[in-house]
C-alpha positions in Angstrom: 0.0 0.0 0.0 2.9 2.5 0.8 4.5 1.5 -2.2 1.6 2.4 -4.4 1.6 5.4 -3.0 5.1 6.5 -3.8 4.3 5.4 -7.1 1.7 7.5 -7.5 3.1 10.2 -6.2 6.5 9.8 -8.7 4.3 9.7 -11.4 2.0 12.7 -10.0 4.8 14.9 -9.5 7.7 13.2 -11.8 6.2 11.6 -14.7 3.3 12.9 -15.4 4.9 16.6 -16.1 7.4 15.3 -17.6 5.0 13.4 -20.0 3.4 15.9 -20.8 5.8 18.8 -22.1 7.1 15.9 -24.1 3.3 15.1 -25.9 3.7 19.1 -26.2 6.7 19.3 -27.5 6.4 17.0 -29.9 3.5 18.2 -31.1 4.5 22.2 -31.1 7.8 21.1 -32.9 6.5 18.2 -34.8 7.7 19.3 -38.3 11.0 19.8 -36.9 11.5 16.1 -35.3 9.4 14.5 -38.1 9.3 10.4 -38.2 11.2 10.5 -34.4 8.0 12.1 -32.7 7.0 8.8 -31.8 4.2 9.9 -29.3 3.0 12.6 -31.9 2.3 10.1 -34.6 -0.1 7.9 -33.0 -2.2 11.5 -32.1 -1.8 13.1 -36.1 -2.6 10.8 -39.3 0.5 9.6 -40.5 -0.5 10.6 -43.9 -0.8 14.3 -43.2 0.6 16.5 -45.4 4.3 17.5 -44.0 7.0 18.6 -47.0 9.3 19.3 -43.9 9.6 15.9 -43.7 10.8 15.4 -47.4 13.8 17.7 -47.4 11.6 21.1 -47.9 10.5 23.8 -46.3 7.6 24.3 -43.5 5.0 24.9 -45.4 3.4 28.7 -45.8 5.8 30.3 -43.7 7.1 34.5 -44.1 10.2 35.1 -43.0 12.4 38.4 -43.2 16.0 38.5 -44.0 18.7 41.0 -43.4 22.2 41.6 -44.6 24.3 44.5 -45.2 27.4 43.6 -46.3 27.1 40.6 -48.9 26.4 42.2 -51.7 25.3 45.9 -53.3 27.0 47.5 -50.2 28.6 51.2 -49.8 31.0 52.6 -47.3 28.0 55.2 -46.5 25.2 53.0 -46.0 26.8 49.7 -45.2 25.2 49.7 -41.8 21.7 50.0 -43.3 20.1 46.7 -43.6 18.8 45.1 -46.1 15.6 43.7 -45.9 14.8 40.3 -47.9 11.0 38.9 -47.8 11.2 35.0 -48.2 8.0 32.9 -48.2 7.1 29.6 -49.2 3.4 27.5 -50.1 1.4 24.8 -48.7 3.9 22.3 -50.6 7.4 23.9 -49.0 8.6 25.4 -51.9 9.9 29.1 -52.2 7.4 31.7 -53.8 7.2 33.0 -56.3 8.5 30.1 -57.8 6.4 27.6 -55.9 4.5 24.0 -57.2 1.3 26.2 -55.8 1.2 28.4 -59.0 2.8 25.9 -61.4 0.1 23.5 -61.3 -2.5 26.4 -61.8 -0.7 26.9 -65.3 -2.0 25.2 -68.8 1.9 25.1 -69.8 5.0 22.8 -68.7 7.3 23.8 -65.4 11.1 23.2 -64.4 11.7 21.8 -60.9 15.2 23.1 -59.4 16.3 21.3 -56.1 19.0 22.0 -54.4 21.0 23.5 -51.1 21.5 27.2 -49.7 22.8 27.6 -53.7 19.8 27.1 -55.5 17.3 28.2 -52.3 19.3 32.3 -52.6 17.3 33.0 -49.7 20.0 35.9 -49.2 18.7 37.2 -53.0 15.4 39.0 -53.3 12.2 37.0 -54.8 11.7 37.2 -58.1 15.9 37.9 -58.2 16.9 34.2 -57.3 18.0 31.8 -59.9 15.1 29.7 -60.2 12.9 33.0 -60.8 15.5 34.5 -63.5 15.5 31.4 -65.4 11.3 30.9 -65.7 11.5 34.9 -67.3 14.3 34.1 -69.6 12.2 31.0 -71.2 8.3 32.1 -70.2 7.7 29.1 -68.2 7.1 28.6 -65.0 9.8 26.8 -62.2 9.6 25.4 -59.1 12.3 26.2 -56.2 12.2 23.0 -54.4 15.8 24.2 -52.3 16.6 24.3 -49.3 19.8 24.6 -46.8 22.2 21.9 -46.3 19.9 19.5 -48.9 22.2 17.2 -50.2 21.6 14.5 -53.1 19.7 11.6 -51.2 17.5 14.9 -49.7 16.4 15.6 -53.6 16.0 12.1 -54.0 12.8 12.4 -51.2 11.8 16.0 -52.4 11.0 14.6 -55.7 9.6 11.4 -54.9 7.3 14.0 -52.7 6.2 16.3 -55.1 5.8 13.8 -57.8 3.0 12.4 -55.8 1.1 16.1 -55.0 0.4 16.6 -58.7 -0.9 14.8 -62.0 1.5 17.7 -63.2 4.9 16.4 -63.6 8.2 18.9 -64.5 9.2 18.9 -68.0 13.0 19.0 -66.9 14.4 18.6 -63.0 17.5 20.4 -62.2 19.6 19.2 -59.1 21.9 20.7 -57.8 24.0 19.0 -55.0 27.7 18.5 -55.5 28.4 21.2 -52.4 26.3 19.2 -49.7 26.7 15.8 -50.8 30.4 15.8 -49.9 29.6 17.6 -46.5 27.2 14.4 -45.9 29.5 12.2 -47.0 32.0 13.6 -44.7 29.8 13.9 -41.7 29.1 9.9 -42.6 32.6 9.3 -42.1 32.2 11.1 -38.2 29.1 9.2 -37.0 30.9 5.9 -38.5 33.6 6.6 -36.1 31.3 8.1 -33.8 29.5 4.9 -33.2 31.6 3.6 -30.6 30.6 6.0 -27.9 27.2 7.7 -28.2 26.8 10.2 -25.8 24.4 11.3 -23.2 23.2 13.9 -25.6 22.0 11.2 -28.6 20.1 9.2 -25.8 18.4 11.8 -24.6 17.4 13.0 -28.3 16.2 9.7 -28.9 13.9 9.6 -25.8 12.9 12.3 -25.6 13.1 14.4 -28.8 10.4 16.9 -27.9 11.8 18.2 -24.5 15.6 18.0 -26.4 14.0 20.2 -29.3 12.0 22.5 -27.5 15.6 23.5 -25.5 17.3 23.4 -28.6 14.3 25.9 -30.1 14.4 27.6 -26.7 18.1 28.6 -26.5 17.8 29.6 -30.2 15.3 32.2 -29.9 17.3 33.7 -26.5 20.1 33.7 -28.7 18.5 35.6 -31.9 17.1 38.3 -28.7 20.4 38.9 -27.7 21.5 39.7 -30.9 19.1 42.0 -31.5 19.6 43.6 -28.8 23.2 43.9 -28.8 24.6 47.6 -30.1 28.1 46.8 -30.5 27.3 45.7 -34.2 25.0 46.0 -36.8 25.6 42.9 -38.7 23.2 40.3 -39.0 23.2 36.5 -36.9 24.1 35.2 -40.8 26.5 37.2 -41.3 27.8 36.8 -38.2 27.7 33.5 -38.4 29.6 33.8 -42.2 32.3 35.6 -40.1 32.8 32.7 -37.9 33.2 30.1 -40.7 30.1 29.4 -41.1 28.3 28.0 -43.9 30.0 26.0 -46.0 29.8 21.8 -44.3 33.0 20.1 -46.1 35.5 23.3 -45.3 34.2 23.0 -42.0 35.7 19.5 -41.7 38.8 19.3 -39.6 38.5 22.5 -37.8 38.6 20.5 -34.3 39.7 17.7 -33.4 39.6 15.1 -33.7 40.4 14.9 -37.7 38.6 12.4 -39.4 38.5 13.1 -43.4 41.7 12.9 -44.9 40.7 15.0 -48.5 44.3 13.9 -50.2 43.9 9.9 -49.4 43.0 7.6 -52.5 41.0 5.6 -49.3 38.7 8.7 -49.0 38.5 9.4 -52.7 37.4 6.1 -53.5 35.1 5.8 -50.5 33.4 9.0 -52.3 33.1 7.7 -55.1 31.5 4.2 -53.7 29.1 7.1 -51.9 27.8 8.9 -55.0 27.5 5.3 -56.7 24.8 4.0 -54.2 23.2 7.5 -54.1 22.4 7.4 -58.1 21.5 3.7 -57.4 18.6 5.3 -55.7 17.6 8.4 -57.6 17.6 5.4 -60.6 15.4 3.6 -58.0 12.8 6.7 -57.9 13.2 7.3 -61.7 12.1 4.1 -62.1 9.4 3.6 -60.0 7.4 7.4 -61.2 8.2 6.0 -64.7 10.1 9.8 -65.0 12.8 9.7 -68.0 16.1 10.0 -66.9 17.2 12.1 -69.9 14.8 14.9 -68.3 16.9 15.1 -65.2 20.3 17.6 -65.5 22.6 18.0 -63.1 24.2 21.0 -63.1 27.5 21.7 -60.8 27.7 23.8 -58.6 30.7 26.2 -58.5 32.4 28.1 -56.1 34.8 31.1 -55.3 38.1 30.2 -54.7 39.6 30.7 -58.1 38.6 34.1 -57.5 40.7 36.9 -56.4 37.7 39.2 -54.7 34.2 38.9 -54.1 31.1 41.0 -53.9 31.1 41.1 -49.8 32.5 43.8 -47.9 34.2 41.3 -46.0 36.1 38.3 -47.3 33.5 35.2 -46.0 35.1 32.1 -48.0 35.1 29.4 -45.7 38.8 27.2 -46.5 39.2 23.7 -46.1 40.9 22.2 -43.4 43.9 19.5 -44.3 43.4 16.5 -41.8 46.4 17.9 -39.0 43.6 20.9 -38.9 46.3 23.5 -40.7 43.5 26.3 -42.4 44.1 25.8 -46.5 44.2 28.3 -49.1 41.9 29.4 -52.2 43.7 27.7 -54.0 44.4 24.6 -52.2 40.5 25.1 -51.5 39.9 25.0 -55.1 42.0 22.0 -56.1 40.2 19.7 -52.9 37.0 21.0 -54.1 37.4 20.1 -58.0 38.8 16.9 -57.4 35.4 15.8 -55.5 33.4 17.7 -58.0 35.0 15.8 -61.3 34.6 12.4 -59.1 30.9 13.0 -58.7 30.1 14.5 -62.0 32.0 11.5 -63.5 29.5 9.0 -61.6 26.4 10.9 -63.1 27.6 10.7 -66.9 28.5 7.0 -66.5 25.1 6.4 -65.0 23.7 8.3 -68.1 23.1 11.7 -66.7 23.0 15.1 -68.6 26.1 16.8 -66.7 26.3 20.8 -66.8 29.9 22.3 -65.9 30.3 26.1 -66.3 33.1 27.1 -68.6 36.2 28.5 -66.8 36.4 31.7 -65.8 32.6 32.1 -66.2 31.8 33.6 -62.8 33.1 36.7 -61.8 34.0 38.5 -58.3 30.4 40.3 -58.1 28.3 37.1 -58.3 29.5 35.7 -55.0 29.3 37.0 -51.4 31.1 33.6 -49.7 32.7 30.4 -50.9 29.9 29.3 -52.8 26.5 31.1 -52.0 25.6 33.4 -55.1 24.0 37.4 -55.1 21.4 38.8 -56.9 24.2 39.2 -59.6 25.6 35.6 -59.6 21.9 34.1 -59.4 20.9 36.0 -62.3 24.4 34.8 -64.3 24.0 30.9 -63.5 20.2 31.2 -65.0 21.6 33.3 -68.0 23.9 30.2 -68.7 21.3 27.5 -67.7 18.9 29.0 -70.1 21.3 28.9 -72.7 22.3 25.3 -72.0 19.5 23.7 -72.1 17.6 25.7 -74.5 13.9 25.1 -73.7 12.7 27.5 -77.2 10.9 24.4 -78.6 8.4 24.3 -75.7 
């Protein structure tokens, strides 16, 4: 009897609070945690409608960004903040170039997907690549980016959106060579990493609500203190750009310990074996939506560091890391960069892929403000030349 009442009282006082922020949490933050919000998923249908899930964006969010130094700055207003309006639809994709308005057209549309490159949420709407390029060729396109998306996070965008719509895209464009080798080196970590989780991973596997509604919490103390900080006007991206920030592979090796060794044949290889399996699968999805692989073109990303300046007012290129930790150059940068890039272009032609490399010299200082992210300038270039390439007049 005494026993049953400790129990009850553990559970009334312990447990029972405890259970409950985490049904909360899970379900506040459930597009965040996704398939892990175990408790939240027997309460919502399983089938609901969550692109979050699928490598997109929330769906219908409005979001203001600021910057003042990346691009189109002067010495007498480069305190004065630029203010960038960035919204996507019900399906997660970025207006004005969203699935919402393509499917309300009688004509064909281009689905781009990609990372932080091909999102530009830094570039003003109807400014960012995806907008420039439906203009040039009077047809609409479908921004499907978003930050940090690598290849296998296309693979699920498509296989999503495919399914939304009797509409399908007359030509797909990915573009994922920058994130695809950050994943493949952060696969290398969690490999050795598997050893020794720590207390951390349990506890995000228990209890993911309560760990993401900290996580959320500490976030939105952060952005407040930023705002309210007078010592500088820069934004929390760009201070963040001035810390290193956001470029995955070049952000390899910067602490110990050093786990991807960029010059070994091992690690080359291993890449290679990487990219293989990951076009195994987008074959796999091609396959199974009947969707023609000679409709899919993968363009390559490029980068910076064969530049001597860029457009930001302050240099933001994030270098690679050798595997003692020693900073690299630009142009050691460059040369780890294109190796990886030739090695996973290689794999899509030999799978039968339409490959798109920009010609040499092609960008110029004004069409970047970091190591690879593009301005207003550079996202208008790369649609000039994509427009050109693929030459959609017939439609």
């Amino acid at each position: 009897m005494k026993l049953s009442k400790i129990s009850i009282l553990i559970f009334t006082y312990i447990l029972f609070p405890i259970i409950s922020l985490e049904i909360y949490s899970q379900l506040r933050f459930y597009n965040n945690i996704g398939s892990k919000a175990y408790i939240a998923n027997f309460i919502k249908d399983p089938n609901l409608n969550n692109p979050h899930i699928y490598g997109l964006h929330k769906a219908n969010i409005t979001t203001i960004e600021t910057q003042s130094t990346l691009y189109d700055w002067k010495p007498s207003i480069l305190n004065k903040s630029k203010e960038i309006i960035f919204r996507t639809d019900k399906y997660g994709t970025i207006e004005p170039s969203s699935l919402s308005k393509a499917v309300k057209t009688s004509g064909p549309y281009i689905l781009f997907c990609g990372g932080s490159t091909t999102e530009n949420s830094h570039v003003y709407e109807n400014y960012r690549m995806a907008d420039v390029f439906g203009r040039l060729n009077s047809i609409s396109t479908v921004n499907a980016a978003k930050s940090a998306k690598n290849l296998k996070g296309c693979i699920e965008t498509i296989g999503y959106l495919l399914m939304q719509s009797n509409k399908v895209p007359k030509k797909i464009i990915i573009s994922n060579n920058v994130n695809s080798l950050w994943e493949f080196g952060r696969s290398k970590i969690k490999v050795e990493s598997l050893k020794k989780i720590s207390t951390k991973e349990y506890i995000k596997y228990i209890i993911p609500g309560i760990y993401t509604l900290s996580k959320e919490t500490k976030k939105a103390i952060y952005i407040n203190s930023l705002r309210n900080a007078r010592k500088s006007r820069l934004s929390s991206y760009e201070k963040s750009l001035a810390k290193g920030c956001c470029h995955g592979a070049a952000s390899m090796n910067k602490e110990k310990p050093f786990q991807v060794d960029w010059e070994s044949k091992e690690n080359k290889e291993s890449y290679r074996k990487y990219i293989k399996q990951l076009i195994i699968e987008l074959n796999t999805l091609l396959n199974k939506k009947d969707y023609p692989k000679k409709d899919i073109i993968i363009f390559m990303q490029p980068n910076s560091y064969g530049l001597k300046k860029i457009a930001s007012k302050y240099d933001y290129r994030q270098l690679f890391h050798s595997f003692n930790g020693d900073t690299l150059s630009l142009q050691e940068s460059r040369e780890i960069t294109s190796i990886y890039d030739n090695i996973y272009s290689n794999a899509m032609l030999k799978s039968g892929y339409k490959v798109l490399n920009l010609p040499d010299n092609y960008m110029r200082k004004q069409d970047f403000y970091d190591a690879a992210h593009l301005t207003k300038d550079g996202a208008k270039h790369i649609a000039i030349f994509l427009s050109n390439a693929i030459n959609l007049k017939p439609l």
